[in-house]
Structures are given as structure tokens and as C-alpha cells.
C-alpha positions in Angstrom: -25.5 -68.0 166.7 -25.9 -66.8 162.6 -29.6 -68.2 161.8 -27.9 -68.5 158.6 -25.6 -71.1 159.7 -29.0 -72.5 161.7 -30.5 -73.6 158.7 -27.2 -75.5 157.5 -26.6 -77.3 160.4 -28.8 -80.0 159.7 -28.2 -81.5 156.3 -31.1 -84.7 156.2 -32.5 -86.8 158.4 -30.9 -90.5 159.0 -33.7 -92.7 158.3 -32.6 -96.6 158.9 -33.7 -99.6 160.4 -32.0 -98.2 163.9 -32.9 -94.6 163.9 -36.5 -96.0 163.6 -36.6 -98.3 166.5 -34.8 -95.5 168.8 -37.8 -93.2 167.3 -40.4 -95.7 168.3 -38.3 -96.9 171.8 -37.7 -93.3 173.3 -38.6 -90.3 171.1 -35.8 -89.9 169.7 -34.8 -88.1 165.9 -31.4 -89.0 164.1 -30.0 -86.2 161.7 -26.8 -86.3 159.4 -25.0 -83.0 160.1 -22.4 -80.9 159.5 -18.5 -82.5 160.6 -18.1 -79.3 162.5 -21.7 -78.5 164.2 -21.9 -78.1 167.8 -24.5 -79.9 170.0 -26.2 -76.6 170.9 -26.2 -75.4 166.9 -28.2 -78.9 166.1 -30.5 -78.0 169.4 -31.2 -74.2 168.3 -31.8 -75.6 164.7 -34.3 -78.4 165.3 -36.0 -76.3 168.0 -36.5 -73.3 165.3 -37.0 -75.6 161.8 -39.3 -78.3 163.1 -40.8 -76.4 166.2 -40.3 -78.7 168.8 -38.9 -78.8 172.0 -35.4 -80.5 172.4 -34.1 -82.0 175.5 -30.8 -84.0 174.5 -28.9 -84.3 171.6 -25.8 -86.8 171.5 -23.7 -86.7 168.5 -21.5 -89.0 167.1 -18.7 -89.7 163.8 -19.1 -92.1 161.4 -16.2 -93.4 160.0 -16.4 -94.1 156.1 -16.5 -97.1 154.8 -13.3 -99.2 153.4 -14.5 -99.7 149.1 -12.8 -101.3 146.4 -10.7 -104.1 145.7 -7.2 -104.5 146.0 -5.9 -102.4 142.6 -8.1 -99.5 143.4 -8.7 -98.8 147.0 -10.9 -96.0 148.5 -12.7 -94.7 150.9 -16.0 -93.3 151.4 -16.0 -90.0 153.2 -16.6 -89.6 157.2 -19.8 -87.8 158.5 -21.5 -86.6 161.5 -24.7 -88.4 163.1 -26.7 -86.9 165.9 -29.5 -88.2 168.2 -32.0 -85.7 168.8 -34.4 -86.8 171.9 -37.6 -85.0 171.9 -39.7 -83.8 175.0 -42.8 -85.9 175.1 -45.7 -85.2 173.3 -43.6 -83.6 170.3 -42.8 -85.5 167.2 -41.3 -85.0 163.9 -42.8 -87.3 161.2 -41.3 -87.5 157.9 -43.4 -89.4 156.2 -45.4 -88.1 153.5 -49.4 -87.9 154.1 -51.9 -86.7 151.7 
């Protein structure tokens, strides 16, 4: 695999009220990737970005949301969610500490 396309693989991390508890439950990372990215790409890139050690990653498509009302309908686009579970005793913390 290109390490350039490594490092665009992952485009943030999906922080929300479930991605938390799965984080807390069973050491688990979500990520918003790219539509197209593989399961082993998203591996190869957390493993090499974050240095830690990967042991599953799931992925799954989110479907965009229905918006608007009835004269202008729309649609919000679809995206690409996957669960990263961590070996134990590695963590990724996003949070900000100074």
C-alpha cells in the first residue's frame, strides 16, 4: 500500500455519544473514512499514525440524511464509519491535555 494514500484514509475521528461508550465498553476507536478505504488501509493507517496495535476493524455506510421540506428536497451526502478495536493496554485519547 502508497503511504501516501495511508495518511488519507482516515479523514477524523467520530466522536458521539455511541462511539464513546463503545470506547469506554471495549476499547474500541470510531473513524470517518474514505467511501472507498479498505479494512486493511484503515488497519495499516491507525497502526502507523497513532502507534498502536490494531486487532479488528469493522466498517460500516452511513446513509445521509433526508433535509428540507417539501419545495426543496435534499439530501446530505453518504459516508463511511469504521470501528477500530484496540489490543489492550493501547489507547488513543483525543482529548486535549495541557
Amino acid at each position: 500500500m502508497n503511504e501516501e494514500r495511508l495518511l488519507q484514509v482516515l479523514l477524523s475521528p467520530h466522536i458521539s455519544e455511541k462511539s464513546t461508550q463503545v470506547g469506554d465498553e471495549s476499547n474500541q476507536v470510531v473513524f470517518r473514512v474514505l467511501p472507498n478505504a479498505r479494512k486493511a488501509e484503515i488497519k495499516k493507517a491507525v497502526e502507523k499514525l497513532f502507534n498502536v496495535s490494531v486487532t479488528q476493524v469493522r466498517v460500516t455506510n452511513v446513509k445521509g440524511k433526508r433535509k428540507g421540506g417539501a419545495r426543496n428536497p435534499g439530501r446530505r451526502a453518504d459516508w463511511k464509519k469504521a470501528y477500530v478495536r484496540l489490543q489492550p493496554g493501547h489507547e488513543i485519547d483525543f482529548t486535549v491535555s495541557e
